[in-house]
Structures are given as C-alpha cells and as structure tokens.
C-alpha positions, 0 to 999 in steps of 0.5 A, a space after each residue: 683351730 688346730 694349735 701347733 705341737 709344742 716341743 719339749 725345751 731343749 737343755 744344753 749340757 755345761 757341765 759333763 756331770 748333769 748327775 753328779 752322784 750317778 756318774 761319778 759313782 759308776 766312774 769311779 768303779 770304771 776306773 777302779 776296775 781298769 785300775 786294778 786290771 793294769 796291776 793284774 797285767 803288770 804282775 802276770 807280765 813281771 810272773 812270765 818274764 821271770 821264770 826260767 827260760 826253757 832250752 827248747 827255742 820258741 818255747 819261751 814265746 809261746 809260753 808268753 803268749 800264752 800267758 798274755 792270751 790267758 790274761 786277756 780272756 780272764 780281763 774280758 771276763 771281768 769286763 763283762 761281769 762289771 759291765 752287767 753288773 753296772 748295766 743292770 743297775 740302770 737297765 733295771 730301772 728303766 725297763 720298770 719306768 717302761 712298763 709303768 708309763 705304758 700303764 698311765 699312756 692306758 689310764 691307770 694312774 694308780 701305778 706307782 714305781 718301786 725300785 729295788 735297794 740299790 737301784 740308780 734312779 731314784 730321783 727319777 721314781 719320786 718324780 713319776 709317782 709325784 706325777 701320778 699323785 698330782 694327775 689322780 688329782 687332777 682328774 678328781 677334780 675334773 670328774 668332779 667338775 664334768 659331775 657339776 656340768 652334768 647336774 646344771 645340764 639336767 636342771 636344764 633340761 628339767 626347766 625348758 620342759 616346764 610349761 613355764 621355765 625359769 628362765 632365770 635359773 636356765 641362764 644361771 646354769 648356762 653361765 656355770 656351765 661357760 665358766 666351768 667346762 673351760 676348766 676342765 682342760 686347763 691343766 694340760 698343754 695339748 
C-alpha cells in the first residue's frame, strides 16, 4: 500500500525577528551604514554649496553635478562592498550546508560542517552535525539489527536442512525475525 507523502508543517511567522541575534545584528549595520552615508551627502552637499561661485554661467551647475555624481558613484561602491561583505557571511554557509547535504543525500554520514569564526549560522551547524551523530547511530543500531536477522535466517536455514529440524528453534527464530525486522524502519517517516 502506497502512504501519501507528508509535508513539512508550516510555521506562520508572528513575529518579524524569527533570529533575533542574526537579523538585528545585519540591521543595525544596514542602518549604520545609511546612516553614515546620509551625513557623508549632507557634508559634501554643505562642501559644494559653500564654495565660491565661479563667474562663468552654468559652471557653478556643473560643478554640483558633479559633485552630486561623484557622491553617488562612491556611495554605490560602499554599498557594494557592504552588500558583499554582509552577503558572504551568509552565503558562505550556506553553500558549505550544500555541499554537505549532498554528501549525506550519497551516504556519507561522516561529513561534519565546520563554519569559519565569524560565520552566521552557527545554530544551524550544530544542529546538522547533531543530526548526522544521531543518524550514524541509528544506522549502527539497524546494521546491528539486519546482522541479528541474518544470523536467525542462517539457523534457519541450518535447521530445516536437518533430518530432523527443531522445530521448536526454527519458529523461536521465526518470531525474532517478525519482531525485529519492523524495527529496523521505525526511525524514519517515509
């Protein structure tokens, strides 16, 4: 019989802040650097308007624009290099969690995240290589189990080939086998 696939549970956000150290601490430098770019415009700005007005008509225009494109282009730039900066230190990450989910999705359930100092996501490191650890184990013990059902299928089967089988032990085995191969997949919700 075929089970229907269960969804994830959806969560509905109440609250703006789900990672309160995360996002308040990339806010906070979002609005510091607008901050510090709005006090960059207004003393350029107070700079141009300032200086003395050359004779030649148009000039003084000019040289606002100027000015104003100059301030621009260097504000893009810092934008950039905030925008890198903030992005790489969650993009980082998150391409490492890629890389590592890939390698459990193939088996290997050795792999462990390692994020740099000063990596974001640390909450979520601990809680892949806490699932990894708990998986390992899982699969120990059903290896451990399948080993069990294997050795009962072998007395099994070196009892029914006898003259005169236990048929005692045969249906001892039978019964550890019905009781334990159910085991095996109760850990997972397929």
């Amino acid at each position: 019989m075929v089970q229907p696939q269960q969804q994830a549970p959806s969560f509905k956000r109440k609250q703006i802040y789900i990672n309160m150290d995360l996002q308040f601490k990339y806010s906070l430098i979002l609005v510091f650097t607008m901050f510090i770019e709005m006090i960059l415009v207004g003393v350029a700005l107070l700079y141009v308007l300032t200086q003395p007005k050359p004779d030649i008509p148009g000039a003084n225009i000019y040289f606002i624009y100027k000015a104003v494109l100059a301030i621009i282009v260097f504000l893009t730039l810092c934008n950039i290099t905030v925008g890198v900066y903030m992005s790489h230190k969650i993009a980082g990450p998150l391409f490492r969690f890629v890389m590592c989910i890939r390698e459990v999705a193939n088996g290997n359930l050795k792999i462990q995240v390692n994020l740099r100092k000063g990596d974001e996501l640390r909450e979520l490191e601990a809680a892949f290589n806490d699932m990894t650890e708990k998986l390992r184990g899982i699969v120990r013990e059903d290896r451990k189990r399948l080993e069990d059902i294997v050795a009962a299928v072998e007395l099994i089967e070196t009892e029914t080939n006898k003259t005169k089988p236990d048929k005692e032990k045969v249906l001892e085995e039978i019964k550890f086998v019905k009781e334990m191969a159910p085991k095996i997949y109760t850990h997972f919700i397929a």
